[in-house]
Backbone of each chain as ProteinMPNN parsed JSONL, in Angstrom:
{"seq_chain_A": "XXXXXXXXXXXXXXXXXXXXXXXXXXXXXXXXXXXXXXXXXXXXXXXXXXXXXXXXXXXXXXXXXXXXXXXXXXXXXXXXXXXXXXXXXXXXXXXXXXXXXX", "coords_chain_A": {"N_chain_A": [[15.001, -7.011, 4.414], [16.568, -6.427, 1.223], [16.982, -7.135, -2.023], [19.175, -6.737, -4.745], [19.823, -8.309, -7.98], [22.083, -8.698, -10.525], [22.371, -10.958, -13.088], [24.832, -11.208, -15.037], [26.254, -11.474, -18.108], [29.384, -12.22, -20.012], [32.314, -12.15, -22.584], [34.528, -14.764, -21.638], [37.19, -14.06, -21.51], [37.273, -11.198, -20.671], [36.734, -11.293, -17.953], [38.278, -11.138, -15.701], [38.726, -8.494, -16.568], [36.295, -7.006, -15.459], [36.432, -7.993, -12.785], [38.842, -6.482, -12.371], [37.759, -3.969, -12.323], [35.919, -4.0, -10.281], [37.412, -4.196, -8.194], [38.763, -1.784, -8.191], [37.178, -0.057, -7.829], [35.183, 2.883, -7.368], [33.996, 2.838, -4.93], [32.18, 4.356, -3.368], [29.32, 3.181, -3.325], [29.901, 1.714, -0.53], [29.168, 4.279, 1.343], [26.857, 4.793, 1.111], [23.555, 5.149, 2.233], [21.571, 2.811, 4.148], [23.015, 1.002, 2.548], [24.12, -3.056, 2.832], [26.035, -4.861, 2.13], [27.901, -6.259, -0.809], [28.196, -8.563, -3.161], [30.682, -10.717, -5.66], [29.318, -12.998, -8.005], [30.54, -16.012, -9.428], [29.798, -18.258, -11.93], [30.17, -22.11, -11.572], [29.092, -23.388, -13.433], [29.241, -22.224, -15.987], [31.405, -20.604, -17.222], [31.087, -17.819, -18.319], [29.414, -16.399, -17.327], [28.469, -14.132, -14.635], [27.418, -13.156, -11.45], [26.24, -10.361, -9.766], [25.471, -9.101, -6.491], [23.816, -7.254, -4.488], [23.163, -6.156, -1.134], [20.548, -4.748, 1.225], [18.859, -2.799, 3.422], [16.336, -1.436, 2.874], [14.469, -1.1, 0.381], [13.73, 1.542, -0.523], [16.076, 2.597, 0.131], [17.855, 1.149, -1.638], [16.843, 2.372, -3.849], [16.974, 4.984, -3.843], [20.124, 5.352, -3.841], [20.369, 4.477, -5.983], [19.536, 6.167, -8.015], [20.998, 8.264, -6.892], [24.18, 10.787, -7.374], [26.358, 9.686, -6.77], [26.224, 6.863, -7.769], [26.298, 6.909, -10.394], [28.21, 8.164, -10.807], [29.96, 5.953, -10.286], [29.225, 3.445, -11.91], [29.887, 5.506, -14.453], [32.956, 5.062, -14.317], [33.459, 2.384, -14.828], [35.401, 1.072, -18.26], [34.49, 1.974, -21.664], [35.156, 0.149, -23.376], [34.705, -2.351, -21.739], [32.146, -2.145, -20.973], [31.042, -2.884, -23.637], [31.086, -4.867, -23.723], [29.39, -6.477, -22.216], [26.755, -7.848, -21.307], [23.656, -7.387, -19.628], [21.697, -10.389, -18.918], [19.902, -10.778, -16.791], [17.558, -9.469, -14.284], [16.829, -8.948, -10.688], [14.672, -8.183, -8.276], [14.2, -8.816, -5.451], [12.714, -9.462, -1.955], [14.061, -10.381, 1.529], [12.918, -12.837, 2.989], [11.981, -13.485, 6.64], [13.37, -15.979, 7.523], [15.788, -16.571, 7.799], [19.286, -18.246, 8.558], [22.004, -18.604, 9.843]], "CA_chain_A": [[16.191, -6.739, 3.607], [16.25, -5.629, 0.082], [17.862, -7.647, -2.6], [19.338, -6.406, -6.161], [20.792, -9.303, -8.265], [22.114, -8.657, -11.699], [23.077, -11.628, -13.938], [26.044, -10.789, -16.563], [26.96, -12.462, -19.699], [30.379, -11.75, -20.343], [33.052, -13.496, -22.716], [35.324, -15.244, -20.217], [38.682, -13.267, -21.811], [37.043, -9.71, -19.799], [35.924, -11.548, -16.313], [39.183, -10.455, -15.269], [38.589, -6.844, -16.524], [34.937, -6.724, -14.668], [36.7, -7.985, -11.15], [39.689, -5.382, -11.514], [36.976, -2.585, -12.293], [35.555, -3.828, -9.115], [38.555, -4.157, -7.058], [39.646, -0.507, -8.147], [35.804, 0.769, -7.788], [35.001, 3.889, -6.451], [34.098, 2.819, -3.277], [31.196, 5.212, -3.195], [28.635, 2.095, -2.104], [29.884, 1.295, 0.885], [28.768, 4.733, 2.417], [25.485, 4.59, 1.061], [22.156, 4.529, 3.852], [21.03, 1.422, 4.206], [23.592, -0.209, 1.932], [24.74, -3.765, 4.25], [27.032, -5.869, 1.117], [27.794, -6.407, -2.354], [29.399, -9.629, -3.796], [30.223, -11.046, -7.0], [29.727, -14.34, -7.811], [30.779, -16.816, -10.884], [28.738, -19.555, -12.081], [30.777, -23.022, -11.794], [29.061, -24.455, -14.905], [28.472, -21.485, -17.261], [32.131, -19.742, -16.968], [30.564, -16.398, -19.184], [28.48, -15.819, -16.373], [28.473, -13.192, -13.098], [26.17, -12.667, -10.791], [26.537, -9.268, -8.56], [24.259, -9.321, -5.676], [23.871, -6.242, -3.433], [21.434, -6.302, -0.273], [20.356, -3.131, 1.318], [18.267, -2.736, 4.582], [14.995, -1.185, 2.35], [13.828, -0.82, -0.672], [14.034, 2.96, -0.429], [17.834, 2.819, 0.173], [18.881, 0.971, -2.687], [16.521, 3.433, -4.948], [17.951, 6.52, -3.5], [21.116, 4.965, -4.619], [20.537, 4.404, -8.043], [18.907, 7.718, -8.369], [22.682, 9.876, -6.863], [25.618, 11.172, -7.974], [27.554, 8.367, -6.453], [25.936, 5.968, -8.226], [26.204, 7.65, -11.714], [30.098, 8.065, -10.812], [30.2, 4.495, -10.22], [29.072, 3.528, -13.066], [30.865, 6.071, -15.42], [34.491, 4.623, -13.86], [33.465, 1.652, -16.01], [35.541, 1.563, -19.323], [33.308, 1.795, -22.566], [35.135, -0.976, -23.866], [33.976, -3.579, -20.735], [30.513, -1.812, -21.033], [29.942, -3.272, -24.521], [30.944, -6.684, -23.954], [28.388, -6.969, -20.659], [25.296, -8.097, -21.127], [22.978, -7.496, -18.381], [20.726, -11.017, -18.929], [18.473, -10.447, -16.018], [17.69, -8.063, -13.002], [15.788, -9.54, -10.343], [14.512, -7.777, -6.965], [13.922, -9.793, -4.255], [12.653, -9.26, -0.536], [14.05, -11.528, 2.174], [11.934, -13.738, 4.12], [12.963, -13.367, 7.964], [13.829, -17.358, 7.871], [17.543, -16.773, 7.453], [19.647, -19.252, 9.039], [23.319, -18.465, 10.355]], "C_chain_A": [[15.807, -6.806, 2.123], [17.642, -6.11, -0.78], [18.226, -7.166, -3.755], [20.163, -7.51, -6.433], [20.934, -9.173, -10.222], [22.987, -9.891, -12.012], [23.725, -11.539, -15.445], [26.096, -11.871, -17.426], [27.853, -11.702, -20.366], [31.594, -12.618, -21.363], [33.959, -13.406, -21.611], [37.104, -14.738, -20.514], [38.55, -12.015, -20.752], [36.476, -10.337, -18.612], [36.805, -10.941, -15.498], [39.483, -9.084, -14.755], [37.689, -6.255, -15.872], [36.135, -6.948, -13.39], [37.625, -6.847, -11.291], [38.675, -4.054, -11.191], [36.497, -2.622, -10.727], [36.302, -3.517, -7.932], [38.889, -2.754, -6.952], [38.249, 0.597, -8.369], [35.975, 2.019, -7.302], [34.793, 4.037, -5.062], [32.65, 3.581, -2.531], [30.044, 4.165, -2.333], [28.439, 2.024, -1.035], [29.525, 2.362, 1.663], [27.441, 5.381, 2.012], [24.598, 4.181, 1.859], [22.034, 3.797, 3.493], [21.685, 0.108, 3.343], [23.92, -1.454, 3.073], [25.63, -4.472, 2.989], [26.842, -6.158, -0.023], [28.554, -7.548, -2.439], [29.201, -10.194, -5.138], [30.254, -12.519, -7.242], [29.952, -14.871, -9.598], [30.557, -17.811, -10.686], [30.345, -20.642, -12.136], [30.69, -23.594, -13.37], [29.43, -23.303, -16.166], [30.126, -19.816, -17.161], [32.104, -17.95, -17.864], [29.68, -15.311, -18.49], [28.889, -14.915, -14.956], [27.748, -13.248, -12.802], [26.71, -11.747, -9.756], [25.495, -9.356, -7.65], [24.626, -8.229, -4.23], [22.848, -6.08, -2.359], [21.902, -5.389, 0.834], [18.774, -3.515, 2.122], [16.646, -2.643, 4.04], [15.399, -1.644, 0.874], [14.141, 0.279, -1.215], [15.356, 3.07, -0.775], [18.668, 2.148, -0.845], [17.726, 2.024, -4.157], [16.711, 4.553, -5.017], [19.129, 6.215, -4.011], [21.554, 4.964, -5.754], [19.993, 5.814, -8.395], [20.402, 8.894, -8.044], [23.366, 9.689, -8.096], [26.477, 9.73, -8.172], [27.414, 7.281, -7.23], [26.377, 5.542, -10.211], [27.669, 7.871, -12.264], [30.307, 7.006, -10.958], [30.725, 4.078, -11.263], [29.818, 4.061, -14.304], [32.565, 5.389, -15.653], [34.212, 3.503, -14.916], [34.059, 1.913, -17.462], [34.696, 1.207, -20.378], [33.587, 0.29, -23.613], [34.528, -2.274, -23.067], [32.474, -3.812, -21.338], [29.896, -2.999, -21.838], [30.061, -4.153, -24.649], [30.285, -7.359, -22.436], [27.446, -6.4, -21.435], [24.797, -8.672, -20.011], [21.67, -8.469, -19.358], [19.985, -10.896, -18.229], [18.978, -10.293, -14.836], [16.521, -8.677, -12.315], [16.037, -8.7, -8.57], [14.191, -8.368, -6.445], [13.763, -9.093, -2.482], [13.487, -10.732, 0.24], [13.482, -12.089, 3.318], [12.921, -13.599, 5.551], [13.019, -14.574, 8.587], [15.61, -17.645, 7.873], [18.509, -17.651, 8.718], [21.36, -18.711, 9.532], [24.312, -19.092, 11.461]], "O_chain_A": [[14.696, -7.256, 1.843], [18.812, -5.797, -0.559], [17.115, -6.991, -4.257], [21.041, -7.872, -5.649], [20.046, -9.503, -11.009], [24.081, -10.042, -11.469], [23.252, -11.737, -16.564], [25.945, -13.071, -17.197], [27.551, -10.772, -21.115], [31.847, -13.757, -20.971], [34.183, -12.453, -20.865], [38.038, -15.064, -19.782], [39.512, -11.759, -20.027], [35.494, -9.707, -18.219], [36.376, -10.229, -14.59], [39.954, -8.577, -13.737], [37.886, -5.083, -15.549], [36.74, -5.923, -13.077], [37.44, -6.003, -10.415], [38.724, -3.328, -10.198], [36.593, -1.64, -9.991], [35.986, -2.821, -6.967], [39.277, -2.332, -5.862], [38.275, 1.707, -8.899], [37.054, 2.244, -6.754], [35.168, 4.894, -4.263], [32.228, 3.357, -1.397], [29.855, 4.222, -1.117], [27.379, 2.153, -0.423], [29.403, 2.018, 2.839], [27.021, 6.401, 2.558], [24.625, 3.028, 2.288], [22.312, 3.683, 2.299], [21.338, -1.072, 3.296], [24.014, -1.051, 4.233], [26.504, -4.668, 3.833], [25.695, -6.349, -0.429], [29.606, -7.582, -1.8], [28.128, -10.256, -5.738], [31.13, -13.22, -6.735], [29.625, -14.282, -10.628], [30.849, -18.455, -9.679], [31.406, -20.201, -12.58], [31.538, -24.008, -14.16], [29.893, -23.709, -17.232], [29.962, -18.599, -17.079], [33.044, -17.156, -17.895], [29.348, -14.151, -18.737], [29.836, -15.364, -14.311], [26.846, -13.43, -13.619], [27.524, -12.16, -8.93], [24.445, -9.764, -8.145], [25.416, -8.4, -3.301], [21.683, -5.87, -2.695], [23.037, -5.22, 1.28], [17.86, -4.208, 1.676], [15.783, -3.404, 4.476], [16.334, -2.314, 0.436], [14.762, 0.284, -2.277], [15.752, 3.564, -1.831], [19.865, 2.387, -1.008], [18.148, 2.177, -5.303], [16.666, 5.213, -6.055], [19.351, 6.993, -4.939], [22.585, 5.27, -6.354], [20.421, 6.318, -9.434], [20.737, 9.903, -8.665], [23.321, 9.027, -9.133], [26.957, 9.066, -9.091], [28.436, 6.636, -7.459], [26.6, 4.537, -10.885], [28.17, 7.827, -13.388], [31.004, 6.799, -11.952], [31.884, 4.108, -11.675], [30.322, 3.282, -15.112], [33.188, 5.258, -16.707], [34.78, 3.697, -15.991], [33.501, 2.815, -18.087], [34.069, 0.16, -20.22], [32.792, -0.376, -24.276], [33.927, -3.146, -23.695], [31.864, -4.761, -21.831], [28.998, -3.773, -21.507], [29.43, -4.746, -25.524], [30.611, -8.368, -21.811], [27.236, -5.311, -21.968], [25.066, -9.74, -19.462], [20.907, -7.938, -20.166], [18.89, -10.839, -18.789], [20.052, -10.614, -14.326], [15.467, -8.945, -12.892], [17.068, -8.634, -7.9], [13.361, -8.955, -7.139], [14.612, -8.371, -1.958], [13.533, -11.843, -0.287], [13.659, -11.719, 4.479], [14.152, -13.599, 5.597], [12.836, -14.672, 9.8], [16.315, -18.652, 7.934], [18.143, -17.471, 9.88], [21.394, -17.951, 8.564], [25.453, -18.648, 11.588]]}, "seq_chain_B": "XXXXXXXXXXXXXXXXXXXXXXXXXXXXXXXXXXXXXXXXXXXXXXXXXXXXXXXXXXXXXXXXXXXXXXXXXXXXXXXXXXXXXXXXXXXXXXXXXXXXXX", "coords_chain_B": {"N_chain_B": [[34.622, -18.58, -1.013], [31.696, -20.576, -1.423], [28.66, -20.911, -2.914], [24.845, -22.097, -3.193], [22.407, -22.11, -5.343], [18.988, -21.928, -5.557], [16.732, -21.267, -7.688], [13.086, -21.528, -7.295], [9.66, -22.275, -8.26], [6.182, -21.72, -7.297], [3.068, -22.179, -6.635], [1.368, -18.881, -5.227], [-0.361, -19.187, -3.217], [0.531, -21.229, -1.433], [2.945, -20.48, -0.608], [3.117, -19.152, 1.73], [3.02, -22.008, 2.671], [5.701, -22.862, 2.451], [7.408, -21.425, 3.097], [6.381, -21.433, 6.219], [7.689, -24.107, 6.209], [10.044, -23.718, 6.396], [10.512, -22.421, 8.633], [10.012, -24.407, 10.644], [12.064, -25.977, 10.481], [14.232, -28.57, 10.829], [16.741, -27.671, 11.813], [19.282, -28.601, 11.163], [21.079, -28.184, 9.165], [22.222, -26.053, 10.387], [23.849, -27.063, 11.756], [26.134, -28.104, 9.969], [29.476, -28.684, 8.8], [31.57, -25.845, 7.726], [29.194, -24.886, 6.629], [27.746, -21.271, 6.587], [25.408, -19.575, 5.846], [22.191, -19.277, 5.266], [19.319, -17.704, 3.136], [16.357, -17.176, 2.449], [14.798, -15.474, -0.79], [12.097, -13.552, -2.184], [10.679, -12.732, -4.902], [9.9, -9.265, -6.201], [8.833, -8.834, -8.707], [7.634, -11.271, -9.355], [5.577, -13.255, -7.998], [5.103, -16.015, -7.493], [7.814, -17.132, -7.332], [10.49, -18.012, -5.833], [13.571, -17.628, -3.781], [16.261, -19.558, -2.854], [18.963, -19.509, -1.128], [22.504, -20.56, -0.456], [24.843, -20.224, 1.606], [28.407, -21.551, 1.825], [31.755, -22.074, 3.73], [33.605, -23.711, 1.393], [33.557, -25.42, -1.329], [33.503, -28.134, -1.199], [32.518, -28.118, 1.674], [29.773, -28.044, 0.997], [29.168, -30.009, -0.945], [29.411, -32.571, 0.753], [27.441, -32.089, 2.691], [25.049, -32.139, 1.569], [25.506, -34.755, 0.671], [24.663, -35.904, 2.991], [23.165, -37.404, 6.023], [21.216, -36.114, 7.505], [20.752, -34.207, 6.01], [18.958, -35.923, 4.525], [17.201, -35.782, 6.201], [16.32, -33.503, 6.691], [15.087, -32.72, 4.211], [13.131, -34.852, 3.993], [11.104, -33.752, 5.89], [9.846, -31.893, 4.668], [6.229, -31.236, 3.856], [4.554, -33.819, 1.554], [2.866, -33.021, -0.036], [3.303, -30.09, -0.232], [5.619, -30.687, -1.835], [4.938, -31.779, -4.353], [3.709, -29.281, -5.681], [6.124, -27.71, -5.752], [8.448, -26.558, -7.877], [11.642, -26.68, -9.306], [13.187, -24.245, -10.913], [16.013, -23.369, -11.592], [19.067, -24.389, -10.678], [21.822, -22.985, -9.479], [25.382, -23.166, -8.84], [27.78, -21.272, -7.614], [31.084, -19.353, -7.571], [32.558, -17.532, -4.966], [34.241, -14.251, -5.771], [36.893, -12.456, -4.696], [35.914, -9.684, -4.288], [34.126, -8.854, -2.117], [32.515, -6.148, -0.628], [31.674, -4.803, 2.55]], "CA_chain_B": [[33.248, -19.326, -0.505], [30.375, -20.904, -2.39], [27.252, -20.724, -3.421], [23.986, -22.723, -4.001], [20.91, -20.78, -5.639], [18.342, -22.739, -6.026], [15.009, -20.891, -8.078], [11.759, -22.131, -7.21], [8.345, -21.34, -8.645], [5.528, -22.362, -6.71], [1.673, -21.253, -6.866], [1.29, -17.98, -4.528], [-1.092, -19.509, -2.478], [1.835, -22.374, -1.166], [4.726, -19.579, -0.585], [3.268, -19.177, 3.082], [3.378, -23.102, 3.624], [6.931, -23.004, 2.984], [7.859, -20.284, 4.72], [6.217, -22.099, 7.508], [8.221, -25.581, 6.581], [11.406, -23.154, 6.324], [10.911, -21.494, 9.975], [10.342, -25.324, 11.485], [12.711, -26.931, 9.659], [15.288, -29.236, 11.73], [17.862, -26.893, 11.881], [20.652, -29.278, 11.063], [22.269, -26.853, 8.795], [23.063, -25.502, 11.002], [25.679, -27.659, 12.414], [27.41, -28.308, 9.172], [30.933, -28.293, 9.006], [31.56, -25.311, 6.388], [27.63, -23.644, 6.701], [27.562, -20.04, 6.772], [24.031, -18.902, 6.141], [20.701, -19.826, 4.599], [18.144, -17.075, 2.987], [15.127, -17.388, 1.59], [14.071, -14.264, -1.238], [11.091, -13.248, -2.734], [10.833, -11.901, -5.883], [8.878, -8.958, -5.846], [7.768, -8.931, -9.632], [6.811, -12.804, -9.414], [4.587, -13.686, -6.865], [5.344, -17.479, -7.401], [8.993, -17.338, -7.278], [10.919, -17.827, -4.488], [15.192, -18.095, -4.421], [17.05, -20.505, -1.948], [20.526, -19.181, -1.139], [23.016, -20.979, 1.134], [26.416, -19.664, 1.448], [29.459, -22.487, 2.326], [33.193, -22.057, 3.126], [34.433, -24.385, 0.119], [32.51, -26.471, -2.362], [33.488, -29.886, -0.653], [31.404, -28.519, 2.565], [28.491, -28.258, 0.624], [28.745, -31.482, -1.489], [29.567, -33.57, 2.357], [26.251, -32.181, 3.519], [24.227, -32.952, 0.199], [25.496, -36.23, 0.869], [24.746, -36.52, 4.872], [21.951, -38.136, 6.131], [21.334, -35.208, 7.827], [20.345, -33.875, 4.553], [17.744, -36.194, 3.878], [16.18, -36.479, 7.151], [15.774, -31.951, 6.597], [14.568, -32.786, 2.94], [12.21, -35.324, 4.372], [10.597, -33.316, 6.585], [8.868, -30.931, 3.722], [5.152, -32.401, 3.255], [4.637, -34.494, -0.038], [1.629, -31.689, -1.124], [4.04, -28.911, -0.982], [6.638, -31.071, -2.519], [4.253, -31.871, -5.693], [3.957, -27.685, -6.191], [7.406, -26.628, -5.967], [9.283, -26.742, -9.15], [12.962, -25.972, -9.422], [12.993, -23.796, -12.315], [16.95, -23.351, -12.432], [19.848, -24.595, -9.992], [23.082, -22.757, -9.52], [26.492, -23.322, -7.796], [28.756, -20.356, -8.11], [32.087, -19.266, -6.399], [32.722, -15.677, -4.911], [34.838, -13.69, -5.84], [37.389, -11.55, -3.395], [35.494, -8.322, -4.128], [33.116, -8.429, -1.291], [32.245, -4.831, 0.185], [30.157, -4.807, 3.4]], "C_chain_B": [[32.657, -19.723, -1.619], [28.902, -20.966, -1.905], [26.109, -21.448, -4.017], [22.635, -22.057, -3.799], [20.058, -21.882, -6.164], [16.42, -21.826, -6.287], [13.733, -21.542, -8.103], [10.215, -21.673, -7.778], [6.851, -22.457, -7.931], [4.364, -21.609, -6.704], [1.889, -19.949, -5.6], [0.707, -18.511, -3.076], [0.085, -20.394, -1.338], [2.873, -21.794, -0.486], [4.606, -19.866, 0.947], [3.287, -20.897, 4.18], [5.209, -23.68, 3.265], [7.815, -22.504, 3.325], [7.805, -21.077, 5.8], [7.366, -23.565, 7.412], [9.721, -25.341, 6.619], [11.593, -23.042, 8.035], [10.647, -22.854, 10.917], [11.072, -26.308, 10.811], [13.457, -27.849, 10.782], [16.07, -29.063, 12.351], [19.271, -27.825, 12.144], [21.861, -28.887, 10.249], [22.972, -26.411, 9.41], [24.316, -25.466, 11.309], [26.738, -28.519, 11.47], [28.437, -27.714, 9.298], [30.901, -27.298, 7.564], [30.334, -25.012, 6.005], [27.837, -22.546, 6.615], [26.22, -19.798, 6.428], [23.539, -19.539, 5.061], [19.506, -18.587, 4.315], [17.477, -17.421, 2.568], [14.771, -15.701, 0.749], [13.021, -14.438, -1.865], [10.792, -12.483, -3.528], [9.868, -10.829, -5.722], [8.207, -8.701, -6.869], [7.128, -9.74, -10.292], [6.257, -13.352, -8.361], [5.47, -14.935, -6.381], [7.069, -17.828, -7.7], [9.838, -17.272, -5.951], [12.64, -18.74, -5.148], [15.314, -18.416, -3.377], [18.543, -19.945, -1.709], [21.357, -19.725, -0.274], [24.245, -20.431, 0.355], [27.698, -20.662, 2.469], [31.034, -21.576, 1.988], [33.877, -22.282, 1.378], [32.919, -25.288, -0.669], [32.026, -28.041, -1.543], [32.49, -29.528, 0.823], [30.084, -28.99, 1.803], [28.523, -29.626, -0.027], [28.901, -32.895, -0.487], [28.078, -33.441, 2.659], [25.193, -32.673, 2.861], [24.19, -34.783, 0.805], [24.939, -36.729, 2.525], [23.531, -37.006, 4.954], [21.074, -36.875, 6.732], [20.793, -34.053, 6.838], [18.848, -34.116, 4.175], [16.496, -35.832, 4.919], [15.547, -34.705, 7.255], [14.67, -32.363, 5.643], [12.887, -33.46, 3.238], [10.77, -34.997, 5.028], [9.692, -32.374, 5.542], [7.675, -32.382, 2.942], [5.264, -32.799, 1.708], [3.727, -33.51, -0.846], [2.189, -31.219, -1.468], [5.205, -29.426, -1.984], [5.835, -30.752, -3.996], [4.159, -30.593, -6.096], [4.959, -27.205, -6.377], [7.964, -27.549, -7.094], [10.068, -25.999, -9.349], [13.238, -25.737, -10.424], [14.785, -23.93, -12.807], [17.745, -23.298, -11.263], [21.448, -24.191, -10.419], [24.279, -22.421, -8.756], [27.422, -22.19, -8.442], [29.774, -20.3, -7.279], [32.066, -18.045, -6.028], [33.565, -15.148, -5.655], [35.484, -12.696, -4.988], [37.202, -10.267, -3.49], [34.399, -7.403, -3.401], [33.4, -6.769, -0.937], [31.046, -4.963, 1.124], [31.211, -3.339, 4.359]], "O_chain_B": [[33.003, -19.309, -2.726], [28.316, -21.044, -0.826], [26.131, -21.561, -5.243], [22.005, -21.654, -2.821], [20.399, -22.63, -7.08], [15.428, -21.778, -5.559], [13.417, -22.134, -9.135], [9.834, -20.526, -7.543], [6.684, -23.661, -8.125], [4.49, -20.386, -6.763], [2.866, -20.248, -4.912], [1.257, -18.269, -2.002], [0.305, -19.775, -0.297], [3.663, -22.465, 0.178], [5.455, -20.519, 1.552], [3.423, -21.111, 5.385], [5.755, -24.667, 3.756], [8.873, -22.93, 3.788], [8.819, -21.467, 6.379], [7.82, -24.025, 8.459], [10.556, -26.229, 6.789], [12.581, -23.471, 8.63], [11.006, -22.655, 12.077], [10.621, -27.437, 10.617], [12.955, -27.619, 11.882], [16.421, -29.764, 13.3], [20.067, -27.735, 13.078], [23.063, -29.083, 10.426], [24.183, -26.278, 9.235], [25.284, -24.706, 11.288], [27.679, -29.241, 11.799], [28.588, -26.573, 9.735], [30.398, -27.704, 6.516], [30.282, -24.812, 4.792], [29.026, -22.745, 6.369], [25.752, -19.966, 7.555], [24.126, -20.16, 4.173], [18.713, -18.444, 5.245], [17.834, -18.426, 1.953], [14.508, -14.758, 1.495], [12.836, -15.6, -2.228], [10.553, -11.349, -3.114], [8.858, -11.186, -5.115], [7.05, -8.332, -6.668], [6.39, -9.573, -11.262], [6.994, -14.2, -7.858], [6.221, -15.015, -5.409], [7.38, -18.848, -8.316], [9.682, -16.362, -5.137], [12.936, -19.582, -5.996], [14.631, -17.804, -2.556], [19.248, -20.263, -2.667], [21.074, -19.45, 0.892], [24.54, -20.262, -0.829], [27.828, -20.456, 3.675], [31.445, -20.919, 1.031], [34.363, -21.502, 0.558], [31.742, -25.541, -0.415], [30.994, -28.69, -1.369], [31.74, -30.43, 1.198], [29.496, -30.059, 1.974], [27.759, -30.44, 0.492], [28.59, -34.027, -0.858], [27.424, -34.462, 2.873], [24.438, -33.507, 3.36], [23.327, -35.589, 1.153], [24.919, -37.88, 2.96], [22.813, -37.042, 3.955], [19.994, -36.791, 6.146], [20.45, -32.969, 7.311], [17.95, -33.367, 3.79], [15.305, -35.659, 4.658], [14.461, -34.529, 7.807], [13.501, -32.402, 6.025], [11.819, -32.938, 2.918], [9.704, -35.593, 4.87], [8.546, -32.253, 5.975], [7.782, -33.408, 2.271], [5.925, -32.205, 0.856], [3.839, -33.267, -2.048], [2.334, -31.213, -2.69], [5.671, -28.67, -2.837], [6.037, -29.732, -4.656], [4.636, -30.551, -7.23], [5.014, -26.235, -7.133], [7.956, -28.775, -7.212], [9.82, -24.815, -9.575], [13.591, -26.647, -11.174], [15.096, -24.381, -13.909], [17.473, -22.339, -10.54], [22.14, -24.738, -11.278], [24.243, -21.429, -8.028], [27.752, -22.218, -9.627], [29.718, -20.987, -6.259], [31.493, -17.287, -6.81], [33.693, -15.907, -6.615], [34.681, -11.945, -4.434], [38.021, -9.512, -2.965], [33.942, -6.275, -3.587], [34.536, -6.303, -1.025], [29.871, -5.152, 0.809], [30.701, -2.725, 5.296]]}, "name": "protein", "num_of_chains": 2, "seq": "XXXXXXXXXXXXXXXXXXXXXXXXXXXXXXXXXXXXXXXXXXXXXXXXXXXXXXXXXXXXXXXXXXXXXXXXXXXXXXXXXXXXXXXXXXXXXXXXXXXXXXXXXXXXXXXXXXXXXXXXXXXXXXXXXXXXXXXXXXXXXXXXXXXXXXXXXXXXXXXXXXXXXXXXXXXXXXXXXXXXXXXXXXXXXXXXXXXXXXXXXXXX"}
């Protein structure tokens, strides 16, 4: 499995405006190959913070992703005012070890 | 739900002995009240990094099991060598948010 994890830095007035964007997304994602879940998370200590975390069967399938249309639509739906108060602090790929626990 | 991320950096050489002390662990996680899953990732543009992820109902499971004995007697079980190599670069508890998509 095939991890993408972006950590935001947002002020905490627009966290609001990031989840509706998400809530009222495009939707496009979910019928993406090899997509399997996206979630967003918020730091307890560091309320400025997001973390999105999308994990995706390959490798391949979340870089075909970022490379469409759909992706590019996504994206655009974003308003330019959100845009410029997100800062993407760090982008981290990750494989997952097949120790997973459930 | 919640969330504890716990970043590790550990020499390269090391990763595959705790993999191995992951895949015989105790498996007492398991049978926490308020568990849902356990990954392990692997960065893939840091060798020596490795992320911890568990995913709980509520907060209070996870801070019950922290506390359980049950806890220690997992914790315990990772040799004192590999202990002395791993270094927890940066520990973080987040909450979800209700914008999962799977």
């Amino acid at each position: 499995m095939y991890i993408s994890m972006s950590r935001l830095r947002l002020p905490e007035s627009h966290v609001a405006d990031l989840l509706d964007a998400f809530k009222h997304r495009a939707g496009l994602v979910e019928d993406a190959e090899g997509f399997i879940d996206l979630e967003v998370w918020h730091s307890d200590r560091d309320p400025e913070e997001v973390v999105m975390v999308s994990r995706w069967e390959t490798r391949d399938a979340f870089t075909q992703y970022m490379k469409s249309s759909d992706h590019q639509t996504s994206h655009n739906r974003i308003s330019r005012a959100l845009r410029l108060v997100i800062k993407l602090e760090r982008l981290d790929h990750l494989h997952t070890y097949d120790v997973v626990a459930a």
